[in-house]
C-alpha positions in Angstrom: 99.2 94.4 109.4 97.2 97.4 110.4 95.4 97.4 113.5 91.7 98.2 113.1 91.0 101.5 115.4 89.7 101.5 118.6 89.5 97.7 118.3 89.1 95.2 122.1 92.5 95.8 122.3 92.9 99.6 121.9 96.4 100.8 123.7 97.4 97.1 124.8 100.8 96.4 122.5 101.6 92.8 124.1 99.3 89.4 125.1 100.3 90.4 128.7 98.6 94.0 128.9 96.0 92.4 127.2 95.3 89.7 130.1 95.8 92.1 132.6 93.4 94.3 131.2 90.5 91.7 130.2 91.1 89.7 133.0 91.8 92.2 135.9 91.0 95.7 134.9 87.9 95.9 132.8 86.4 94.3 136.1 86.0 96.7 138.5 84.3 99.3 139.2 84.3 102.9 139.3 85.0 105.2 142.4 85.2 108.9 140.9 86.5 110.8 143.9 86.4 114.3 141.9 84.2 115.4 139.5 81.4 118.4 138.9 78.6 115.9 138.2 75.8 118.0 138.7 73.3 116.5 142.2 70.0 117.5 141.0 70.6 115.5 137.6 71.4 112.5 139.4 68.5 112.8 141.7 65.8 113.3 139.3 67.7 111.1 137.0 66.8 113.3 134.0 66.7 112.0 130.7 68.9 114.2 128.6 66.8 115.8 125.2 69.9 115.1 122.6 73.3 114.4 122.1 74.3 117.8 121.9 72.5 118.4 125.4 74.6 115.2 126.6 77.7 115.9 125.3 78.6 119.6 124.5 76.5 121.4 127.1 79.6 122.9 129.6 82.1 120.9 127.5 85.2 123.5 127.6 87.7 121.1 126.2 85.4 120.4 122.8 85.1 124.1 123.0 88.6 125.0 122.8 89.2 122.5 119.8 85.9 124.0 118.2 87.5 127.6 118.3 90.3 126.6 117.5 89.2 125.1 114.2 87.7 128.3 113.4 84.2 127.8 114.5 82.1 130.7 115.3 81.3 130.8 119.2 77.2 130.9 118.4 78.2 127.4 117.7 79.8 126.7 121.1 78.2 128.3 123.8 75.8 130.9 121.4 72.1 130.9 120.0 72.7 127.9 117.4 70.0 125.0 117.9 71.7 122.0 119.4 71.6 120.2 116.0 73.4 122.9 114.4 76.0 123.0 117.3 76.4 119.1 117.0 76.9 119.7 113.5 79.8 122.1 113.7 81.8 119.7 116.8 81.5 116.9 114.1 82.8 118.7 111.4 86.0 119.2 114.0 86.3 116.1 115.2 88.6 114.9 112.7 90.7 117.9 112.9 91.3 116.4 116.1 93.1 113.2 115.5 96.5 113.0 118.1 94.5 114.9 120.2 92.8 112.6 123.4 89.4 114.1 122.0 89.7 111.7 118.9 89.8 108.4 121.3 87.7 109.7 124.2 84.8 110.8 121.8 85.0 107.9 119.7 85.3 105.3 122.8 82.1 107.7 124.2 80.1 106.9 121.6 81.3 103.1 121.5 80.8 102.7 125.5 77.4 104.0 125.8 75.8 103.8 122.0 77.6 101.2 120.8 77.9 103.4 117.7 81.4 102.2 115.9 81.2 104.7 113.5 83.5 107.1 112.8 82.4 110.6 113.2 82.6 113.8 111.2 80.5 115.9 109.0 79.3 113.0 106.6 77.5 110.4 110.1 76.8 113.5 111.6 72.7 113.2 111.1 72.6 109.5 111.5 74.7 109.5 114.9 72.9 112.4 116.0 69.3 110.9 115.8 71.0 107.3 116.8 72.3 108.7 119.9 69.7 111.2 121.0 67.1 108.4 120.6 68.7 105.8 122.9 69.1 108.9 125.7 65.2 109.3 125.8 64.9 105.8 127.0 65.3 104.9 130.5 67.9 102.4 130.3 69.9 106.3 129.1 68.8 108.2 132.4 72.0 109.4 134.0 71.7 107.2 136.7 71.6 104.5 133.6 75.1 106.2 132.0 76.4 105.6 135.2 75.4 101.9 136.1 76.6 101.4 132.3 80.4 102.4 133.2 79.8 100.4 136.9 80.4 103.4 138.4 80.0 103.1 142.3 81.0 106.3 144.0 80.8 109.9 142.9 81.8 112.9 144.9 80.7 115.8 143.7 82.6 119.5 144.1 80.6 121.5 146.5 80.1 125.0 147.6 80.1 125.3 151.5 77.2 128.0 151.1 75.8 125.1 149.1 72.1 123.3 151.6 73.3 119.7 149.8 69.5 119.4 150.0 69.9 117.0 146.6 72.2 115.2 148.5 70.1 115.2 151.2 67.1 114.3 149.1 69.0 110.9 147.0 70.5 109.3 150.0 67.0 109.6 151.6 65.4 108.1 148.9 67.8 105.2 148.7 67.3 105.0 152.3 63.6 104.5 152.0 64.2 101.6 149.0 66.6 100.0 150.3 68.2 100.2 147.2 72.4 99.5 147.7 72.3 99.2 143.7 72.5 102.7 143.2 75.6 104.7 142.6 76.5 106.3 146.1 76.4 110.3 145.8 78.4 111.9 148.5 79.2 116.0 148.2 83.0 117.2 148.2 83.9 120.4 150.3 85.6 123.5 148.5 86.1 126.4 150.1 88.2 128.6 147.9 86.2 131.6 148.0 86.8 131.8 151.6 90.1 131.7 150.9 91.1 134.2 148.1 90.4 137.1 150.0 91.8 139.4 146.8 88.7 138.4 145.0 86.0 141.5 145.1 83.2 139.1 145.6 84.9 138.0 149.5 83.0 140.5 151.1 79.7 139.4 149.7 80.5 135.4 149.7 81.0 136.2 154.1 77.8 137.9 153.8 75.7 135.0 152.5 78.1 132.3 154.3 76.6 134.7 157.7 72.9 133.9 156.8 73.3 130.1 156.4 74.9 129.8 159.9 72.7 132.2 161.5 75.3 134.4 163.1 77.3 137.6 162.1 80.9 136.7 161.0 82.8 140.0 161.8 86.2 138.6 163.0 89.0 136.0 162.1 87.0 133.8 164.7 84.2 133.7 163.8 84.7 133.0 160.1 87.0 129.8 161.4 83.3 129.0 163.4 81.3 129.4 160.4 83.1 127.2 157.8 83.5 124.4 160.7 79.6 124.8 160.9 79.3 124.1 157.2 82.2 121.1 157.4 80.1 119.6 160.1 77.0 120.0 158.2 79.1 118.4 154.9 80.4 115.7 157.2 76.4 114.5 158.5 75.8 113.9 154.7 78.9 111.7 154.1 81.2 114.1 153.0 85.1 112.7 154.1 86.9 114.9 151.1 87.1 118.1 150.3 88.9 119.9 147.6 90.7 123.1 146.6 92.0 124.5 142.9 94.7 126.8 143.6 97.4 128.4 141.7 99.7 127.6 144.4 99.8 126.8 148.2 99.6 129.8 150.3 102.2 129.5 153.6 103.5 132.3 154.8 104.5 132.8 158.2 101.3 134.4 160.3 99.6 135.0 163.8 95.6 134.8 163.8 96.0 138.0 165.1 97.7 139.1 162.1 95.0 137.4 160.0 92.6 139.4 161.9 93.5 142.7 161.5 93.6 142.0 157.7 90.1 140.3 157.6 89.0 143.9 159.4 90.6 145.8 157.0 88.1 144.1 153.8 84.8 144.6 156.0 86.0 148.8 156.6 87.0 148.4 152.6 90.4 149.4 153.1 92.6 148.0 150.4 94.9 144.9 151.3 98.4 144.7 150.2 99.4 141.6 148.2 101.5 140.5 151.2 98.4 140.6 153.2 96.2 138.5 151.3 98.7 136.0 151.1 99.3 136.6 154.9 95.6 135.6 155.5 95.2 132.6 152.9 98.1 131.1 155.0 96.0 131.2 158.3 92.8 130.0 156.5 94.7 127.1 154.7 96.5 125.8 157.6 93.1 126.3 159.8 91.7 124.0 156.9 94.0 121.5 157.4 93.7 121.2 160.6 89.4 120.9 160.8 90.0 118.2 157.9 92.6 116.0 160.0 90.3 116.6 163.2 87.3 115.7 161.2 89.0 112.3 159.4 89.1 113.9 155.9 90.7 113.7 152.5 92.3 117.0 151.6 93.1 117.2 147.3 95.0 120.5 146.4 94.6 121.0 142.4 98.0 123.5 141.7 98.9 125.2 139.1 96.1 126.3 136.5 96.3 129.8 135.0 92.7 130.6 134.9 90.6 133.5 132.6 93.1 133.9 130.6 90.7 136.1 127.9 89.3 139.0 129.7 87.2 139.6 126.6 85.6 135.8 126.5 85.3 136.7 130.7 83.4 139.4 130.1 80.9 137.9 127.7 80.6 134.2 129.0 82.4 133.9 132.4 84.6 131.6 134.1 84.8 127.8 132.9 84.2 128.3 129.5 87.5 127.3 128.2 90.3 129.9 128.5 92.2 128.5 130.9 95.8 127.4 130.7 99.0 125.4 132.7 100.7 128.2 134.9 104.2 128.3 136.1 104.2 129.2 139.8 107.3 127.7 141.9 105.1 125.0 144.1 108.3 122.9 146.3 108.9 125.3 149.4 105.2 126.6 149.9 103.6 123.1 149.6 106.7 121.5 152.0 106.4 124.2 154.4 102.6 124.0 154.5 102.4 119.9 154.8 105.1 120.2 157.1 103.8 122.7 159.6 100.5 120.1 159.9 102.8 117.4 160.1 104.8 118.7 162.6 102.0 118.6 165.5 100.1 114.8 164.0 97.5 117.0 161.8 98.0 116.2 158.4 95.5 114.3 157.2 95.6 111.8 153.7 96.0 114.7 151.2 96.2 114.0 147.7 98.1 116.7 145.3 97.9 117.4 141.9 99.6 119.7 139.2 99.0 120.9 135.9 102.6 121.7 135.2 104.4 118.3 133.7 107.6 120.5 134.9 106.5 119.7 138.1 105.6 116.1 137.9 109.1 114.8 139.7 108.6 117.7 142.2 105.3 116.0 143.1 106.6 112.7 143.2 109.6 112.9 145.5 107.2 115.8 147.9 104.4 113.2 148.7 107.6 110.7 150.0 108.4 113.7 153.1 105.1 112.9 154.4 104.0 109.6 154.3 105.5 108.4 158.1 103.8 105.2 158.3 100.8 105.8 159.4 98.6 104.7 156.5 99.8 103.1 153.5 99.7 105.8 150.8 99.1 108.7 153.2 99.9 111.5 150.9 98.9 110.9 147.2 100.4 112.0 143.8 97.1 112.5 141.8 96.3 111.3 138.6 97.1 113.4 134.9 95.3 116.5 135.5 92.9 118.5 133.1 95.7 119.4 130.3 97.3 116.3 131.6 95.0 113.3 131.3 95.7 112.0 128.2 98.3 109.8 127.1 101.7 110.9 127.5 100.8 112.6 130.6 99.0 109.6 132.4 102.6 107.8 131.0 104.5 110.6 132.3 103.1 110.2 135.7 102.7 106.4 136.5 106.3 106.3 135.3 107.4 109.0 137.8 105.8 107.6 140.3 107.3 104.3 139.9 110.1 105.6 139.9 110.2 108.0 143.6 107.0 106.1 144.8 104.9 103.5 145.1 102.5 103.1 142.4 100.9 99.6 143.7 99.6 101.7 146.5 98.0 104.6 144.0 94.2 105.4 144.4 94.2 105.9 140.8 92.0 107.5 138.2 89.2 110.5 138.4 87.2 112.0 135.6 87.2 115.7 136.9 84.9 116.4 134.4 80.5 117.7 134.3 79.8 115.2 131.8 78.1 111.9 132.6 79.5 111.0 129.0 83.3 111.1 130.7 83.8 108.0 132.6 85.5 106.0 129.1 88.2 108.1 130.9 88.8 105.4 133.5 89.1 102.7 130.7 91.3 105.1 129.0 94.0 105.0 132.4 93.3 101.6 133.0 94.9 100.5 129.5 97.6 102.6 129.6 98.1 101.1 133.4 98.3 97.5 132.0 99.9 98.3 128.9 103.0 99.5 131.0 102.8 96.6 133.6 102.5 94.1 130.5 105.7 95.7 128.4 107.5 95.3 131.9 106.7 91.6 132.2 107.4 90.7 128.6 110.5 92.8 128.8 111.7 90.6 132.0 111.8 94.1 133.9 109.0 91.9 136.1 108.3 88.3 136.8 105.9 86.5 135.2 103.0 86.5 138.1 100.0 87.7 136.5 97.9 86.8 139.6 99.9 89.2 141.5 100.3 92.0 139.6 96.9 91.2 138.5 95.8 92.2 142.0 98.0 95.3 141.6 96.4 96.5 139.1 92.7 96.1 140.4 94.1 97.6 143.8 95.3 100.9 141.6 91.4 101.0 139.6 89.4 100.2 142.5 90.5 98.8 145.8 93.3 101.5 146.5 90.8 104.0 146.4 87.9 102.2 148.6 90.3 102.0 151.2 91.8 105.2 151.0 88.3 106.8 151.1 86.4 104.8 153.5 83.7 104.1 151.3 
């Protein structure tokens, strides 16, 4: 008998996942620890105009399949009207089947439009007008998308040289209701650019990060004084996590003299060796580290995405726009050496790590077991499937290797890492895969029969893991 698609029991092959879904998982809410939401749509709580506006606007993974099915780029991020745009992603959508796009557009449009249709070229026009009338009411403000999914946390990925002042602005306005209903908004430090001093906008990105704190940063010290400024300013508005997306940890051996003298070298633009700039996003990283275990923070290192790929499509539409690929960088000894050198003096704080490259996945696994001593339960954290990763087999992939070299009962789980309020299906995605293993195991007698137990588990990996991990 043939299964219909996407039916209440999508992904859940025994009674038991089933159960442990329905019973446990559906249940809980949301805490969505990374993501580039955008702040000033959740504080005006704008009303988007269409579908198109909802759903492809910044959308780099429907992007890439849209190319890739030979659709003209006026239809991705060009002059075409959003209809016409809508139009062409429908016409790809079922050139995407085995692709997570297929189940993650299709449970989109189930989730928050109840729409159960299938969609392609021929429901098009009638999904299109279906769906872009419901998001002009307000029950389909993004604050409603979100209350829709039970989402109750989002952190948002910030710029330090960011004022927050949206941030500022929603909390104050919950404040003044008294309104604990809401979903709770808190920003999410990332300081890369202060980092990657190869870049040729550094000495420009200092220059504006010396107006916001009012003082002249012309040494090593004094940029260490101005991003603990900003990390104090984060940490008044709730922020407890910050974030970085590097190809690879940087920790080479250094003095902050050393450091120094290379810092000087940029503001007299005098060209840095490749040794140098590694030299000085060693100092900067471990400084980092430090501020965020003095300050009580969450530190998440994203590794291993080969970014820009297409210096043509750079040129003409910038970063983010979908040209980005799994890189191959050797991440053991660098990440050891850097988590051990904070370690090593009682500074390293809960740090979750991620990776883009499933070679790595074991790697990651057995490296987070070095540094949890005890302290916390779940110290240092295996992320979830990342970006190329967070579908299927690679969620699989991961739980299962983590199960294997770690504890997964103590795993803060899923994150939608994504600028779509349309994304959060995501976490129901995980969550059946998650029971779907749990309930093969019990059938299998690979686990005993306890379903309140691992019941619990499983609403400690969705929810409770991650409220506790966080503080929030």
């Amino acid at each position: 008998m043939v299964k219909e698609f996407l039916d209440q029991d999508f992904l859940l092959k025994t009674k038991t996942a089933q159960v442990l879904y329905h019973e446990y998982a559906s249940k809980m809410p949301i805490i969505d620890y990374h993501n580039h939401l955008p702040p000033d749509q959740i504080l005006n709580d704008i009303n988007f105009n269409n579908l198109t506006h909802a759903w492809l606007y910044g959308d780099h993974y429907k992007w890439r399949a849209m190319r890739t099915n030979g659709i003209n780029e006026a239809y991705c991020t060009g002059e075409k009207t959003d209809f016409e745009k809508f139009e062409k992603w429908a016409e790809t959508v079922p050139y995407t089947m085995r692709n997570p796009l297929y189940h993650w557009s299709h449970l989109e449009l189930q989730r928050y439009f109840d729409v159960k249709e299938i969609l392609n070229a021929g429901s098009a026009k009638s999904i299109y007008d279906e769906c872009s009338a419901k998001l002009q009411t307000p029950e389909y403000s993004v604050r409603g998308l979100l209350k829709k999914m039970n989402v109750s946390t989002v952190c948002t990925t910030d710029d330090p040289l960011d004022s927050l002042e949206h941030h500022i602005a929603y909390n104050a306005e919950l404040k003044a209701k008294g309104n604990h209903s809401e979903v709770v908004m808190l920003p999410a430090f990332r300081p890369d650019k202060f980092i990657l001093i190869d870049n040729p906008n550094f000495a420009g990105y200092l220059e504006k990060l010396s107006a916001i704190v009012g003082f002249e940063i012309n040494d090593y010290a004094s940029l260490q004084k101005a991003l603990r400024s900003r990390a104090d300013f984060f940490a008044a508005q709730g922020g407890k996590v910050s974030d970085h997306g590097l190809e690879e940890i940087y920790a080479d051996d250094f003095t902050e003299e050393q450091a120094d003298a290379v810092l000087k070298k940029v503001f007299q633009n005098i060209a840095i060796t490749d040794k140098e700039a590694r030299l000085f996003k060693s100092a900067i990283l471990h400084f980092l580290g430090v501020m965020y275990s003095e300050l009580g923070w969450i530190q998440q290192f994203h590794l291993g995405a080969l970014r820009n790929n297409n210096k043509r499509a750079m040129r003409l539409l910038g970063p983010d726009t979908g040209w980005d690929s799994i890189g191959d960088w050797s991440q053991a000894k660098a990440l050891s050496k850097y988590l051990g050198k904070l370690d090593e003096f009682d500074q390293l704080s809960k740090t979750i790590i991620y990776n883009l490259n499933p070679a790595d996945n074991e790697l990651m696994a057995t490296m987070i077991g070095n540094f949890n001593d005890g302290s916390v339960a779940g110290k240092v954290q295996w992320g979830s499937g990342w970006w190329f990763l967070d579908q299927k087999d690679g969620m699989e992939k991961q739980i299962n290797a983590l199960s294997n070299m770690g504890l997964l009962s103590r795993f803060v789980g899923m994150l939608t890492d994504s600028r779509s309020f349309l994304s959060f299906p995501r976490h129901e995605y995980f969550r059946r895969i998650l029971c779907n293993i749990y309930g093969n195991d019990i059938e299998n007698g690979e686990l005993p029969n306890d379903i309140p137990y691992i019941g619990k588990t499983i609403q400690d990996i969705c929810f409770n893991n991650a409220k506790t991990y966080f503080g929030f």
